[in-house]
N, C-alpha and C positions, 0 to 999 in steps of 0.2 A: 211258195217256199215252205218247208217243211219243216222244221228244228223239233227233236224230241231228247229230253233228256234223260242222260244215262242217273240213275241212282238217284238224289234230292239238291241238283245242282240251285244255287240262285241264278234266274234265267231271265235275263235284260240284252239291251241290246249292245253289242259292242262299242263300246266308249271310246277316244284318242289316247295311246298308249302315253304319259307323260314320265318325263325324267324324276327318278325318284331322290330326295336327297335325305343322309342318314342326319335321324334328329340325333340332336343333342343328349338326350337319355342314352343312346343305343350306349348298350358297355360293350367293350373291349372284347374283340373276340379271342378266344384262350389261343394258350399254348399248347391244347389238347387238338386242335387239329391241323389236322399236320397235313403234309404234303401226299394226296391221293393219285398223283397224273398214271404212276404207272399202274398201282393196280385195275382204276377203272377203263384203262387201256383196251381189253378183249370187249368188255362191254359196250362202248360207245364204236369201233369196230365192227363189231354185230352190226349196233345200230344201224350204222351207215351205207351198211350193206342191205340191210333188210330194205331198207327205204331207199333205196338209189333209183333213180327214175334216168336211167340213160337212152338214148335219142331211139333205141328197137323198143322200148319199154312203153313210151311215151306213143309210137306210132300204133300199137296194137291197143290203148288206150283208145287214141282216137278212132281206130277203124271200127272198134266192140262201140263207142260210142253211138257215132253214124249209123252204124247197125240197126244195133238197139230203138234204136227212132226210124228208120223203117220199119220193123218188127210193131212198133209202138201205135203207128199209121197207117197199117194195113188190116188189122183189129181190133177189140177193146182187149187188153189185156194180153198183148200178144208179145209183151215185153217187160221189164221192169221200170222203163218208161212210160206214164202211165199216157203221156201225149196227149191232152186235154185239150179240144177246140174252145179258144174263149168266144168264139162271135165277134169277137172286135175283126170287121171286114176292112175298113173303112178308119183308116187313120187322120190324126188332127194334119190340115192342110196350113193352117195361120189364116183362115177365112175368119173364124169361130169370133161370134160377139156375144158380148152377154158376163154378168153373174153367176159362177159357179161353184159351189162348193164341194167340196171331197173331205173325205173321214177315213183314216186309215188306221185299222185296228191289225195289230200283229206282233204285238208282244205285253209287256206289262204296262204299257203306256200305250193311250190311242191319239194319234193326231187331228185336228181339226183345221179346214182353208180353207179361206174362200179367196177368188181371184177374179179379176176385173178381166175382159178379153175384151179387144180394140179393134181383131180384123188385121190384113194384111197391115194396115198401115201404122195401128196404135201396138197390137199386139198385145203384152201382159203388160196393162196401165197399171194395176194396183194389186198387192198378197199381203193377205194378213194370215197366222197361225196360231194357234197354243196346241200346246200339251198337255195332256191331262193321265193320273197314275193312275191304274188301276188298282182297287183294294185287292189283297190277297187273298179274301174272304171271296170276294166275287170270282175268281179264275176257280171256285169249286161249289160256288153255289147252283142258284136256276137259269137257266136260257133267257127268263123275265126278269132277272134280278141285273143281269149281265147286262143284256139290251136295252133297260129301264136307264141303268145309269149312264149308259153311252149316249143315250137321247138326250138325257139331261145337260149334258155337256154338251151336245152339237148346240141344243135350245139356247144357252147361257153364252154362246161365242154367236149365235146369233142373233141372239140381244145388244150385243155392240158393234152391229155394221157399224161403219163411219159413212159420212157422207161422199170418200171416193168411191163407194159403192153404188149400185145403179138396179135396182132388179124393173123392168118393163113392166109396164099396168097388164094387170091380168092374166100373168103369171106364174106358176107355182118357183120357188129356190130347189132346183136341180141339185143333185148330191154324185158324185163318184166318187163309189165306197170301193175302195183297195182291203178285201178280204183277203190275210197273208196264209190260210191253214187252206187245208188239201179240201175243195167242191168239188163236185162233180156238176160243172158249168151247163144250164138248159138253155140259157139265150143271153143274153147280150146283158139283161139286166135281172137276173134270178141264178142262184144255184145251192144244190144240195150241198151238206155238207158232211162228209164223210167222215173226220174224226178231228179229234179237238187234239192240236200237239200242243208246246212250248211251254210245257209246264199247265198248260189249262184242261181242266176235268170237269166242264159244266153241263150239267143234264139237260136234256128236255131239247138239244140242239142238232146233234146226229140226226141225219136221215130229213129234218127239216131245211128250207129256203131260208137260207141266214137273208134274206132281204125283206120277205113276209116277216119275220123276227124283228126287222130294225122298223121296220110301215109300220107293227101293230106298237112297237114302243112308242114311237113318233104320235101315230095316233092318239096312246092314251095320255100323252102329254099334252095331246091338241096342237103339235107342231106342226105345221104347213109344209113340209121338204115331198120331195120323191125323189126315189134311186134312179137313174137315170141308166147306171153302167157300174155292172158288179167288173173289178179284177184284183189280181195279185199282182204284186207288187213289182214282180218283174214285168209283165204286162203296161202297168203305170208308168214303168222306167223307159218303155220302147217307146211308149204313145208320150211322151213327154220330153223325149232326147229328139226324138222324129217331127216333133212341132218346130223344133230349128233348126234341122240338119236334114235332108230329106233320103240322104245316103245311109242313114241308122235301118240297120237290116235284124240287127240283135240286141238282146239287152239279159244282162247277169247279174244278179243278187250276190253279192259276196261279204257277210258279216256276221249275226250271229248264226244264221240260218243259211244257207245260199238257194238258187234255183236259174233255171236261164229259159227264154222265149225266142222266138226270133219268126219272122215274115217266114206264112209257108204259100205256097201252091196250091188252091185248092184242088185241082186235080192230080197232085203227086200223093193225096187222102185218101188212099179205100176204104177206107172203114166208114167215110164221110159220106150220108147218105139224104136226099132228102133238103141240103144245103145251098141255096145261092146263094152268091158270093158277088156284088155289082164289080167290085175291083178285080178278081179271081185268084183273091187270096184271104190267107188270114193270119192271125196269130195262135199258133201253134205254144202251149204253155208246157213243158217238157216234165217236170219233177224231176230232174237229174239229179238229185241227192239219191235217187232209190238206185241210183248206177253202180252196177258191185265187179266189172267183168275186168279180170286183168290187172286189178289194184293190187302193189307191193303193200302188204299188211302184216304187222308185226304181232308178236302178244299181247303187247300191251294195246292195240286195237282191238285184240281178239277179246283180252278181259274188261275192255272198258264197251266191248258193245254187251257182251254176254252179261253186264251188270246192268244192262240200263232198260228203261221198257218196252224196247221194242227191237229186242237180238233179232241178227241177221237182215233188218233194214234201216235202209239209209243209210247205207256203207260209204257211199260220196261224198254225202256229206257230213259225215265223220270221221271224214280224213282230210277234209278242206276246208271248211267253216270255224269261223272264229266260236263260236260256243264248245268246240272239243281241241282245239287243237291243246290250249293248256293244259286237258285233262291229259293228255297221253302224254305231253312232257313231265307230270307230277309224277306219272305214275311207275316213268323212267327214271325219277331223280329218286321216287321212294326204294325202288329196288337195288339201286347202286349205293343208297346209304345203307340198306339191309346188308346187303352181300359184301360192301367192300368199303364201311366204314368215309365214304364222300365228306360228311360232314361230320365227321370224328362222334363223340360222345353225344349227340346233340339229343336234345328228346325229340321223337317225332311222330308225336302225337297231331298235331298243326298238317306236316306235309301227307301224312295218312287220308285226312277228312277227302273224301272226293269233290273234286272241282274248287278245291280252297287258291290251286292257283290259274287265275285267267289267262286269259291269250295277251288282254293287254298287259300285262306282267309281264309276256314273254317279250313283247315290241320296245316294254322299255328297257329289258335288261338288252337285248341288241343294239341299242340306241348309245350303250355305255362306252364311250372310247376311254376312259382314264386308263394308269397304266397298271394300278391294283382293282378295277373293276367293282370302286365304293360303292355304284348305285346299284350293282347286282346285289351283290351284300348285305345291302340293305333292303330290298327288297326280299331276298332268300330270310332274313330272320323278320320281318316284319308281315310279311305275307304266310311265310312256309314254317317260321319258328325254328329255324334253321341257322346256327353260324357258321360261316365259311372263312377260307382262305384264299389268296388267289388264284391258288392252282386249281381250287376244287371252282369257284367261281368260272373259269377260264371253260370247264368241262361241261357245267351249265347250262354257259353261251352255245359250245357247241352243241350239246344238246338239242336244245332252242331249232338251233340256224336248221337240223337233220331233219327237224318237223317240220316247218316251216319252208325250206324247200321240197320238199313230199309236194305239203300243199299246194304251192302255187304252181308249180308246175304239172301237178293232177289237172288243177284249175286249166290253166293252159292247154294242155291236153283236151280237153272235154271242150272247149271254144270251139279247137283247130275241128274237131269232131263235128262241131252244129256246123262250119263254115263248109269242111267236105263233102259234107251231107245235099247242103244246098247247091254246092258249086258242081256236084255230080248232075244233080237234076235241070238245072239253069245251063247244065253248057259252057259254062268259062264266063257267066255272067260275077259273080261273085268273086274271084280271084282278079280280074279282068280289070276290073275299074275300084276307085274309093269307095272301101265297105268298112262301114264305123259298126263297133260293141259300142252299145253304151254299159257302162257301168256304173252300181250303186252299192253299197254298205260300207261299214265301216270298218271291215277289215282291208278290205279294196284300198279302202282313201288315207287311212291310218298306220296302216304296216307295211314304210318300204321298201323293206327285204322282201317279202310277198309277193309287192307288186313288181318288182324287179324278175323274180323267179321266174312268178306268170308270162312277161313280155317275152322273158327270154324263151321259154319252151315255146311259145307261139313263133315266135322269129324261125327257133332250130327247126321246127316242124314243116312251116312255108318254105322255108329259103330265104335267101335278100329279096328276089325280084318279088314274090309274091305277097312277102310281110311288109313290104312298104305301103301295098294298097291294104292294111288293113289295119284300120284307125282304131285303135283302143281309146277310149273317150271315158274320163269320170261325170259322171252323171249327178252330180249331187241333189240327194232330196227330189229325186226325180219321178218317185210313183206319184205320190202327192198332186203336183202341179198334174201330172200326167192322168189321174183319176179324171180330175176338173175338165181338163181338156176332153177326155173321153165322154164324160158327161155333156160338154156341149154337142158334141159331136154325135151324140143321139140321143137332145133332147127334144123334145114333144112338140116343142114352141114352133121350132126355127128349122130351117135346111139351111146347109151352105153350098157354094158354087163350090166344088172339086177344083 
């Protein structure tokens, strides 16, 4: 998964949208703002229009998608999909024993677990976690500075095994490192790293083995670990939904960032050269946020990518991903107070700043059922600096819901896409019988207008008969566990029976 941001957003991971309530301070909103429904009428209009994703719209989505990922598999670069073979041949079966830990670095905060694995029969006996923040000094320091402290942190979490922990004499503690930025993947447990997004600018890191990076931190701390299984985070969600489900064929990131994976063929690969495969497949890691083909995109898309570091990429997923969607609602609600007075007199210095309002702002002002729409209100002058009225409140919401179904049903759109893709090549395997997504982030599990849209465009797009066989599943927290698993799953020690 990719996320890069537009202008100097704060860039964390999407949080659970909660019900805001107005404090006690908030004063009185004036008698200066007055009732705006008809004039921002043409505006919100537009909107609706620009952004309408109706069932021809949606289908040419999907087909440009599938496409695109042919296009992506027949070359390197032969798409805007960059289609990246992880190596991961060979998925968790529920054999795997052992102590495993995983570390998942991918945004301002890195995750650290370990987990007990029992075998068919015990399965996941024991998970322990922490979190740990990143300084913001380090997302622009050195590659040593960066990997120095992340060692430090795995070392310190694993200073407190408990004793439900077990590691085998003679040994080393196995790691599955869930790397969430754009590698260019060499094998199963190594890869290049192509460029630093989400806000992180650390030198000395491009073009090197982010896992030789984490070995030589380990090292000089004198920590005993090895990488066992470099992936991304959608990769972690497949191999972690697929430890208990053995029908999980796909797996989607959808939160600050998005991206999606899914079981491919190795012989449907041409570009794949040189590669066995004991299963005759693999995981296919797609980068579908660089998807641009066929997206209903408004100006304020157009001026929030043209401001941010990296115009005219990631077009997918800056128009589905909870890190931009608030930004193109702001940037809708800034020019309707420009032009047509929204928010009567109000200063709007506050709603100006870019990226001042989140996406979870947006989830909770849709959350609001009251019949004057208080907790909007409160949120518009406490967030955006903003006083409203109900009417102007009401336009908002609308707002909101226009972006917000764009999204999920892009979202949806680009599933039905990886499902078509496979189910061309497979024969009527994938349509045919129970094929589960899994799913993971927080915009996914937090926003359920979102995830309402999503099911719905998947549903229009199958039909009844074909959207029954196909299981949408939230996945929670599921690269993590799924790292660990992978790491058992090719570590050094052990083999398991398939």
């Amino acid at each position: 998964m990719s996320v890069t941001a537009a202008t100097s957003p704060s860039v964390g991971s999407f949080h659970p949208c909660r019900r805001s309530t107005r404090p006690a301070a908030l004063p009185r909103f004036r008698i200066s703002v007055r009732s705006t429904a008809v004039s921002v009428t043409p505006l919100v209009t537009e909107l609706r229009k620009d952004c309408a994703t109706p069932l021809p719209l949606l289908r040419h989505v999907a087909d440009a998608m599938a496409a695109d990922m042919r296009a992506g598999l027949a070359v390197e670069g032969g798409s805007d999909l960059k289609m990246i073979l992880s190596y991961v041949d060979s998925l968790p079966t529920g054999n795997e024993k052992g102590l495993f830990y995983a570390l998942d670095l991918g945004g301002t905060n890195f995750r650290v677990l370990r987990v007990q694995l029992g075998g068919k029969e015990g399965r996941v006996i024991a998970t322990e976690f922490d979190q740990v923040p990143i300084p913001k000094d380090l997302m622009f320091g050195t590659s040593e500075e960066l990997f120095d402290f992340i060692a430090s942190g795995l070392a310190k979490f694993a200073q407190n095994e408990g004793n439900k922990f077990h590691l085998p004499t003679g040994t080393k503690r196995e790691i599955g490192f869930t790397f969430s930025f754009p590698v260019k993947q060499t094998s199963v447990d190594s890869g290049i790293l192509i460029k630093w997004t989400k806000g992180f600018s650390v030198s000395g890191t491009a073009g090197r083995d982010v896992v030789a990076c984490l070995n030589e931190a380990m090292e000089r701390l004198g920590l005993d670990m090895r990488v066992s299984a470099l992936v991304n985070d959608a990769v972690g969600t497949l191999a972690g939904a697929r430890y208990w489900d053995d029908d999980v064929m796909v797996a989607i990131i959808l939160g600050t960032g998005t991206n999606a994976c899914y079981v491919e063929r190795v012989d449907a690969i041409p570009k794949l050269q040189d590669h066995a495969s004991s299963s005759g497949s693999t995981i296919i890691n797609t980068e579908w946020g660089a998807f641009s083909k066929g997206l209903p995109l408004t100006e304020f898309d157009r001026d929030m990518d043209a401001a941010s570091i990296n115009p005219g990429e990631q077009i997918f997923e800056k128009t589905i991903s909870g890190m931009y969607l608030g930004e193109i609602v702001r940037r809708v609600l800034l020019k309707m107070a420009q032009a047509d007075e929204l928010f009567g007199d109000s200063i709007l210095e506050k709603l100006s700043t870019p990226f001042v309002l989140r996406t979870p702002d947006l989830c909770a002002m849709q959350q609001d059922t009251s019949d004057d729409l208080q907790d909007v209100g409160s949120i518009l002058y406490n967030v955006a600096g903003v006083e409203s009225n109900p009417s102007a409140r009401k336009i908002v919401v609308e707002v909101c819901d226009t972006i917000v179904k764009r999204g999920g049903r892009l979202a949806g759109a680009g599933i039905v896409g990886i499902l078509q893709k496979m189910e061309e090549d497979s024969k009527g395997v994938i349509f045919g019988k129970r094929t589960v997504v899994a799913m993971d982030g927080g915009l996914y599990e937090n926003y359920p207008q979102y995830r309402t849209y999503l099911s719905e465009a998947v549903t229009e797009l199958l039909g009844d008969d074909s959207a029954k066989n196909v299981v949408i599943e939230h996945s929670k927290d599921g690269s993590g566990i799924g790292a660990a698993l992978l790491a058992a799953a090719n570590s050094k020690y052990h083999s398991y029976d398939s």
